[in-house]
C-alpha angles and dihedrals in degrees: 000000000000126000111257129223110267109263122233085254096050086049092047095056090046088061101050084052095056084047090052125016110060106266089000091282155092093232150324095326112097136158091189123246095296105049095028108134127203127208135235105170153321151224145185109318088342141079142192136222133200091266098061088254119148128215146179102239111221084161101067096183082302111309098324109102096061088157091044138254134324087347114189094236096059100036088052089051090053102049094048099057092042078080092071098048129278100252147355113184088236143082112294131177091254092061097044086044090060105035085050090057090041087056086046093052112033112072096219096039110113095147136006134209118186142228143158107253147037097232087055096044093056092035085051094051088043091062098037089054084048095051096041083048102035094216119120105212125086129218112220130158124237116272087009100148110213113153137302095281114118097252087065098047091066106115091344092152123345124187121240084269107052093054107130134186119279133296094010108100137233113238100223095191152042112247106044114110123236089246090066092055089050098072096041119103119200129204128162119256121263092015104119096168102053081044089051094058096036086064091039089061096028115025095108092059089049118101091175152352119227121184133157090237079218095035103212096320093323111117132206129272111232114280095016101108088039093054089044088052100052084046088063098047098050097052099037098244118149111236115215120201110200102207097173092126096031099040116112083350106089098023130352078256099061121227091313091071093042097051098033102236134128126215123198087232133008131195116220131201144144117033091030086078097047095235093324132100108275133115132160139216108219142165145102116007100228082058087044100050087068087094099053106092090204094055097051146048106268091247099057094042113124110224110209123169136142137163101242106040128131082358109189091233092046082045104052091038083061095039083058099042094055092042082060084049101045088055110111118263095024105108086045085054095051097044091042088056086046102050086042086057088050105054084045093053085042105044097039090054087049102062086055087052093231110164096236138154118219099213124187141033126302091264088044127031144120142196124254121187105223137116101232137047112285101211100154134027094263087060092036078050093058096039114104096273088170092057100048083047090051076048096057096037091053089052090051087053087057095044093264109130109203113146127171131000099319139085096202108195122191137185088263101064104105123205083256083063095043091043083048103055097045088058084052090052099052086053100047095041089065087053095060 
């Protein structure tokens, strides 16, 4: 299936986006004016632009819709529960239901509290691990990609020039005030030694650790998390995992049951509200209880609110996402489409004899072209970003959406996607 030429609609639509959204655009994420898309619909493992033009979307609104889209399970959930009223501002039986099966399937969850957002949910855990500890600073590691706060944006993704020495960060936006970059630490992924020493010398100042446990697509080296782990333990630092990516995505446990490795708090996103807007802070209940006014001293208490949260529809779109996870055979499925993905990736760019790594877990992975093995953001920084990006552009060209840095697979992908998308591969790869 080729691409076909934007239609005078399609165009249409572009413009009035570039009239009305900020950079034409919802986020980050832009084609630029000439090859925008915009979006009509999609199903399943598809979707569907302006211009008629099919894809094979890689891309799944950004990692949420792990079951595919518009899923009848979950549709039918949610009209359903439209009948009762979209939101009420108050506890309902949706959100206790699926608190009650996060605690059930995430190994550190003794308690939940939710929000809407990502970005809320780590910069959430980030406050309540302040409070519990009573330290201001905050341990990330460099390119860990936690939200749009500006905590997260420390050293998000600094260019080749504005790397610094360690542990100073990289402000990765206008807008933040010196005083926020002040109480950010910064060490590089999968370094525990350099972590190590950092805590020996500054473990008193630190009021918590945050770290993706698979930072973007990079995995950890043996040991690394562990280490982490024991770190954190000895100084009585609480540990959060932000498993807004990983949760639900490479086990129903999230990273911390793949890896084997326990936080003290983890932020969820993404697949937890089933495609709506819907993500939790959890973790151990002595943490937790920081936002119950009648647990704790009235100047250490965490407010939390928000309008939206643990909204019955967000609520009953995740419970029926998960009830599709927790079927037998579908984590196999998704990491049997994923490995399949990455042989082809891997065997296709062989036979050109293009240095490349191939970096993630099967449901979640990416290509970096590089020699040698990228295992932290300095060596994802020197790999050839322009020509991953000629790569993706090449598959889009061939109805393959794949934006960014992430193949996204999803239960949905059949083997005619995945057929499909080789053939789209063998093609692009000679292009580039």
């Amino acid at each position: 299936m080729g691409k076909q030429q934007r239609t005078a609609e399609e165009t249409a639509v572009v413009e009035r986006a570039f009239q009305s959204l900020a950079a034409g655009t919802l986020g980050n994420v832009t084609f630029g004016k000439d090859q925008a898309l915009v979006v009509r619909e999609a199903r399943g493992s598809h979707l569907w632009d302006f211009s008629g033009n099919e894809y094979i979307d890689y891309l799944l609104g950004s990692g949420p819709m792990v079951i595919g889209h518009a899923h009848p399970d979950v549709t039918e959930a949610v009209a359903a529960a439209l009948d009762k009223g979209s939101t009420y501002f108050l506890t309902n039986l949706p959100a206790i239901e699926l608190a009650e099966e996060i605690i059930r399937a995430v190994p550190c969850a003794e308690k939940v509290r939710f929000t809407t957002s990502g970005t809320d949910a780590t910069f959430q855990c980030l406050r309540l691990a302040r409070a519990y500890r009573k330290r201001d600073l905050v341990l990330k590691f460099e390119g860990g990609f936690h939200g749009m706060h500006d905590y997260s944006l420390m050293s998000l993704a600094p260019r080749a020039g504005q790397l610094g020495e360690f542990p100073a960060p990289a402000s990765g936006s206008g807008g933040i005030p010196r005083a926020v970059q002040e109480t950010v630490l910064v060490a590089p992924y999968n370094d525990l030694q350099y972590t190590a020493d950092l805590l020996a010398k500054r473990h008193d100042e630190i009021g918590a650790v945050i770290i993706e446990p698979m930072q973007r697509v990079l995995t950890p080296v043996p040991g690394f998390l562990q280490g982490l782990r024991e770190l954190c333990t000895r100084y009585e630092i609480p540990l959060i995992f932000d498993e807004v990516v990983t949760g639900f995505r490479v086990a129903y446990g999230g990273a911390q049951e793949y890896y084997d490795v326990q936080p003290d708090l983890c932020a969820l996103g993404k697949v937890v509200g089933g495609g709506f807007a819907l993500a939790a802070v959890c973790g151990r209940a002595d943490i937790m209880d920081y936002y119950d006014p009648a647990a704790i001293a009235s100047n250490d208490f965490v407010p939390m609110i928000g309008t939206l949260s643990g909204n019955p529809i967000a609520s009953v779109a995740g419970l029926a996402t998960l009830q599709v996870l927790r079927q037998p055979g579908q984590y196999e499925k998704l990491f049997a489409n994923g490995r399949r993905l990455m042989a082809a990736v891997h065997e296709t760019l062989g036979q050109h004899e293009i240095p490349h790594q191939i970096s993630g877990e099967p449901p979640c992975f990416d290509v970096y072209f590089s020699p040698t093995p990228v295992t932290n953001y300095r060596e994802h920084l020197a790999a050839d970003g322009a020509r991953a990006a000629r790569l993706c552009a090449a598959l889009m060209r061939r109805n393959i959406l794949k934006p960014g840095q992430k193949f996204y697979l999803s239960l949905a992908h059949t083997n005619e996607d995945l057929a499909a998308t080789e053939q789209a591969l063998r093609e692009a790869v000679a292009e580039i």
